[in-house]
C-alpha distance (Angstrom), angle and dihedral (degrees) to the residues before:
residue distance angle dihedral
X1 . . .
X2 3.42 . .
X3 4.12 132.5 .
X4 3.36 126.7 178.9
X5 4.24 128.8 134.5
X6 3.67 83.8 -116.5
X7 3.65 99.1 57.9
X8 3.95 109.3 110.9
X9 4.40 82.7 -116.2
X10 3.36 86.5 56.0
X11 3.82 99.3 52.8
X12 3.95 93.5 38.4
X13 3.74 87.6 51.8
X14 3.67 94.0 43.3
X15 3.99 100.5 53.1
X16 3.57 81.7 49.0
X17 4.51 91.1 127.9
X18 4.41 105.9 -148.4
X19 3.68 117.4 -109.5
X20 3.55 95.3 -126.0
X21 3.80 98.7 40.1
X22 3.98 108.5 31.2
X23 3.71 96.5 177.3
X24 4.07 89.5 64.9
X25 4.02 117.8 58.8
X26 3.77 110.8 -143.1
X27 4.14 87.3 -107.7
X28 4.28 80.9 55.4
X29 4.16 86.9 61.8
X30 4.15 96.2 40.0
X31 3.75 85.5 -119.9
X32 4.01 87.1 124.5
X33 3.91 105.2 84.2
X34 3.86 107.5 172.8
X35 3.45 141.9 -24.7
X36 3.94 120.9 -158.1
X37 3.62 124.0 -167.3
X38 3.80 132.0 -160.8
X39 4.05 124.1 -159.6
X40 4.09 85.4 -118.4
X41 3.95 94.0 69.2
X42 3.70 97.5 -98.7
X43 3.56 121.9 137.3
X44 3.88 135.7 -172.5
X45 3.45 120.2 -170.0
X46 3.93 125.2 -178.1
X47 4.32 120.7 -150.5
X48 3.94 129.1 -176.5
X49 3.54 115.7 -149.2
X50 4.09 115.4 -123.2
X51 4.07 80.4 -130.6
X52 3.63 145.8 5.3
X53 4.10 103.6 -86.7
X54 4.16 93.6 13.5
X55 4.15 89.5 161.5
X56 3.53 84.9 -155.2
X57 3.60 94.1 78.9
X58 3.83 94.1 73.4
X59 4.08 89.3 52.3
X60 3.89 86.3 51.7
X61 3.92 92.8 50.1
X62 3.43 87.8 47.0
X63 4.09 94.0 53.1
X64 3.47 96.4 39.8
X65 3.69 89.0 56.1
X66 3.94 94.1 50.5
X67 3.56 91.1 46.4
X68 3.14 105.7 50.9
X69 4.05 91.8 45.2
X70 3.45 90.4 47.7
X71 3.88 84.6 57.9
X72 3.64 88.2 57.1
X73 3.63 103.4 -103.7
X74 4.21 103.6 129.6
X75 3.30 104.1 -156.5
X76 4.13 122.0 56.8
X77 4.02 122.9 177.1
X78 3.16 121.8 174.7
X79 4.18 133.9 -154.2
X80 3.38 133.7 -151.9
X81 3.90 109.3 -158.9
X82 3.42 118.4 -164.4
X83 4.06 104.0 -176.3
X84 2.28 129.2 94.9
X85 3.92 97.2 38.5
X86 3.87 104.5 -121.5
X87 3.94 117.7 -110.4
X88 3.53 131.5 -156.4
X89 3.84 85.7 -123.8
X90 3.67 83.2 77.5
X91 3.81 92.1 69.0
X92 3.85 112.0 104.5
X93 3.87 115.3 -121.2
X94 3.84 83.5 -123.1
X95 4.37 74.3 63.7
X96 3.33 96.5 51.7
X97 3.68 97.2 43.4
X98 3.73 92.7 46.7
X99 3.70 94.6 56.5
X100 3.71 94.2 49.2
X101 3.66 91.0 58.2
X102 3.94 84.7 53.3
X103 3.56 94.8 52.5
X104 3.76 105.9 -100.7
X105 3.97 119.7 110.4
X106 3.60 112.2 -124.8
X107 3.96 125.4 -138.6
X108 3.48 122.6 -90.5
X109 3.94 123.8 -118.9
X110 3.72 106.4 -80.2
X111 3.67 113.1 -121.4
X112 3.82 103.9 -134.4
X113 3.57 86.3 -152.1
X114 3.97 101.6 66.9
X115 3.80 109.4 79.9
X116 4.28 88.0 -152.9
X117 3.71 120.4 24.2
X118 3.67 116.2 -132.7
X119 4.06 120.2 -158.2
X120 3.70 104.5 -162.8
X121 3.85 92.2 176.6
X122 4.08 132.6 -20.6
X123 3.62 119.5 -141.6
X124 3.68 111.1 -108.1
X125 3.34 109.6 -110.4
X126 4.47 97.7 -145.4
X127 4.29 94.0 57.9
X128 3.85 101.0 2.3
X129 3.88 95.2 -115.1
X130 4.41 114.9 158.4
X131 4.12 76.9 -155.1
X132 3.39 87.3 104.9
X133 4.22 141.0 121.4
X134 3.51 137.8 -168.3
X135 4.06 114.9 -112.4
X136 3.70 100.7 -173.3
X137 3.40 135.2 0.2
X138 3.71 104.9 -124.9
X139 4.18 109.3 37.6
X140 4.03 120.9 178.5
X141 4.14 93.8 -18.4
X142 3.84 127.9 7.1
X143 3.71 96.7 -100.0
X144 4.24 87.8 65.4
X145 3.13 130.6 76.2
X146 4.47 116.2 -144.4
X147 3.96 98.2 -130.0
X148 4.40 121.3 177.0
X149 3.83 119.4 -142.9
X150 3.81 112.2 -128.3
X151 3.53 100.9 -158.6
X152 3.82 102.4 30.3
X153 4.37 88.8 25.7
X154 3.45 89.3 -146.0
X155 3.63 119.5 143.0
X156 3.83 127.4 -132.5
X157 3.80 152.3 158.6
X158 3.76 120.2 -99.9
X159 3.77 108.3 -158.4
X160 3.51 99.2 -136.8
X161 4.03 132.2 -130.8
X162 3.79 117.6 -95.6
């Protein structure tokens, strides 16, 4: 069995884009845990859900599996791992940066040091304004956030710290 990020698993499995945010692949997020290889076509790859329930995880099992067969490997498993927990510290900055550009502001760095983290504003991600406030808690999926621009009053999704 072999594992490496520059195993052709690994990169078909990597450019794999999420359903329910296109712009990011599922490597982008930090979802993508491992993928292991074996010379008789067989590959296992491991994903963490961004949250308990995400019910994109079954549309990423399902796409992993197709694309990875229809690279001509013949046997697909996929594994949900649960521990540790994902964190949005696992995103790449390429993530981050990639999502701003689509119009949803990224999470900040956690600082391992504060025991509760405390947005007081997120930059809006259309005209870079902190004039901003959050309108709901859960926007478009349950890991955003639905926050309003004051100055430019657009809305938009805040992707929010894990």
């Amino acid at each position: 069995m072999t594992t490496s990020p520059l195993s052709p698993a690994w990169k078909i499995a990597a450019d794999l884009p999420d359903p329910e945010l296109p712009v990011v692949t599922i490597a982008d997020l930090g979802i993508l845990r491992d993928v292991t290889e074996d010379d008789m076509g067989r590959v296992h790859v491991q994903i963490t859900p961004t949250y308990s329930g995400c019910p994109a995880m079954e549309t990423i099992s399902t796409d992993l599996v197709t694309a990875l067969t229809e690279a001509g490997y013949r046997h697909v498993d996929v594994e949900f791992v649960l521990s540790p927990a994902w964190t949005t510290d696992w995103m790449t900055d390429e993530a981050k940066d990639k999502l701003r550009a689509y119009g949803i502001a990224p999470p900040g760095n956690r600082d391992e040091r504060t025991a509760v983290p405390l947005a007081l504003s997120v930059r809006c991600p259309q005209c870079g304004s902190l004039d901003t406030r959050e309108s709901s808690r859960f926007g478009s999926t349950a890991c955003k956030s639905l926050w309003v621009c004051r100055s430019c009053r657009e809305p938009f999704d805040h992707f929010k710290a894990i």
